[in-house]
C-alpha atoms as one frame of an Amber mdcrd trajectory, in Angstrom:
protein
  44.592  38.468  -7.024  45.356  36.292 -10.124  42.974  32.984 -11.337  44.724
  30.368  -9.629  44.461  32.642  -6.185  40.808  32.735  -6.604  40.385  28.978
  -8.022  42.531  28.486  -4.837  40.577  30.005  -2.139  37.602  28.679  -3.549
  38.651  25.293  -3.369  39.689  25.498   0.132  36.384  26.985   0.935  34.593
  24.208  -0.569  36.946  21.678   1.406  36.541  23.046   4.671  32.665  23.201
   3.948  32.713  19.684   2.677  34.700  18.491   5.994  32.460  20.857   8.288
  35.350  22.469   9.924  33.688  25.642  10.970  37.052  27.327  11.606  38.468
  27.047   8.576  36.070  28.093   6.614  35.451  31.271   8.525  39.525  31.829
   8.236  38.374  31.896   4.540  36.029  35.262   4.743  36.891  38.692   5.288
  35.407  40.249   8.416  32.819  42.133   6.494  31.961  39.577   4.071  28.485
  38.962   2.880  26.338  35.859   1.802  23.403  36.093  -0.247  21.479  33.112
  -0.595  17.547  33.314  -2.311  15.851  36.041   0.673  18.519  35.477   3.048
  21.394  37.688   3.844  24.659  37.215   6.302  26.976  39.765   6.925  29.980
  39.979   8.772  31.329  36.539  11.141  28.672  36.538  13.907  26.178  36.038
  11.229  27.615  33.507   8.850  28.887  31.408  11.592  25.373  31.268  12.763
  24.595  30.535   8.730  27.197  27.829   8.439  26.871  26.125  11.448  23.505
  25.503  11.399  23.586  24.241   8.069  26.320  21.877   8.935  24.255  20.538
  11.944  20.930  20.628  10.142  21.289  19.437   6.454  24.731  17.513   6.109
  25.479  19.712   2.927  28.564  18.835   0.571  29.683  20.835  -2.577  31.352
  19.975  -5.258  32.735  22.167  -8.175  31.732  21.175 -11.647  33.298  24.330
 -13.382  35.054  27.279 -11.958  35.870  30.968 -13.792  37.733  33.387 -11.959
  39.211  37.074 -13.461  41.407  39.024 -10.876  39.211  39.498  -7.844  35.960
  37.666  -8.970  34.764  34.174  -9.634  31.612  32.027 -10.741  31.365  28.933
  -9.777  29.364  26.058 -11.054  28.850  23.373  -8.057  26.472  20.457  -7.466
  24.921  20.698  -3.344  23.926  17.246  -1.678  22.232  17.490   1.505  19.584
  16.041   3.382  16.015  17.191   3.971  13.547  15.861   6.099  15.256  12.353
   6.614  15.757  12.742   2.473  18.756  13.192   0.264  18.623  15.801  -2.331
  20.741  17.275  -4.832  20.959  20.821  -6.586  22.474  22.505  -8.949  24.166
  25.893  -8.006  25.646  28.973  -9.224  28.350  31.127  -6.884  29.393  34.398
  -7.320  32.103  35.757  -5.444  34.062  38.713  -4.662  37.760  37.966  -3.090
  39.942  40.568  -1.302  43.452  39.380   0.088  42.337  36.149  -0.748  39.485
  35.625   1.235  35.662  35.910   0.249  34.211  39.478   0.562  31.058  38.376
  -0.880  29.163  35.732  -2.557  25.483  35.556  -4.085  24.164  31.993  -4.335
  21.427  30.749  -6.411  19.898  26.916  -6.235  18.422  25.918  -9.001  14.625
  26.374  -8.632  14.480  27.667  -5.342  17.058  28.814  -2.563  14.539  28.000
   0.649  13.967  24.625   1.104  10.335  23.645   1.793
């Protein structure tokens, strides 16, 4: 996979995300991808469909990329996360590291900035 592939599949997850269409963005991971966010681990579509949509439902979330590295099959992303919380809007900073194969997300650790559960 070259940079812009990677940039490019990125993007589209983050659109699809951003625009909560749940198909889409599953169309955008492999079948036995993995998400690692704080203690929480998804693997595989049953699971991060669960992951996704309840997010969607539950905390309005929308990315967007501030800066964006990518070498053959990997990337890190920089993003900024708005969602809401308890009836409140907040806004994080976070760090994405992915794995692509065929030009889909095999894998992706996530870290928020100070802590990945919300409480």
């Amino acid at each position: 996979m070259t940079e812009p592939d990677a940039a490019a599949a990125l993007s589209k997850h983050v659109a699809a995300f951003n625009s909560r269409d749940l198909d889409a963005l599953m169309a955008g991971f492999t079948e036995d991808a993995s998400w690692v966010t704080g203690t929480s681990v998804a693997r595989g579509h049953d699971e991060l469909t669960e992951l996704f949509a309840g997010a969607m439902a539950g905390l309005l979330p929308t990315l967007s990329i501030e800066n964006l590295l990518a070498d053959g099959d990997r990337a890190a992303c920089q993003l900024t996360e708005t969602l809401t919380f308890e009836g409140e809007e907040r806004m994080y900073s976070i760090a994405g590291f992915y794995r692509l194969r065929d030009g889909r997300i095999a894998s992706a650790k996530i870290y928020r900035e100070g802590s990945a559960e919300l409480a």
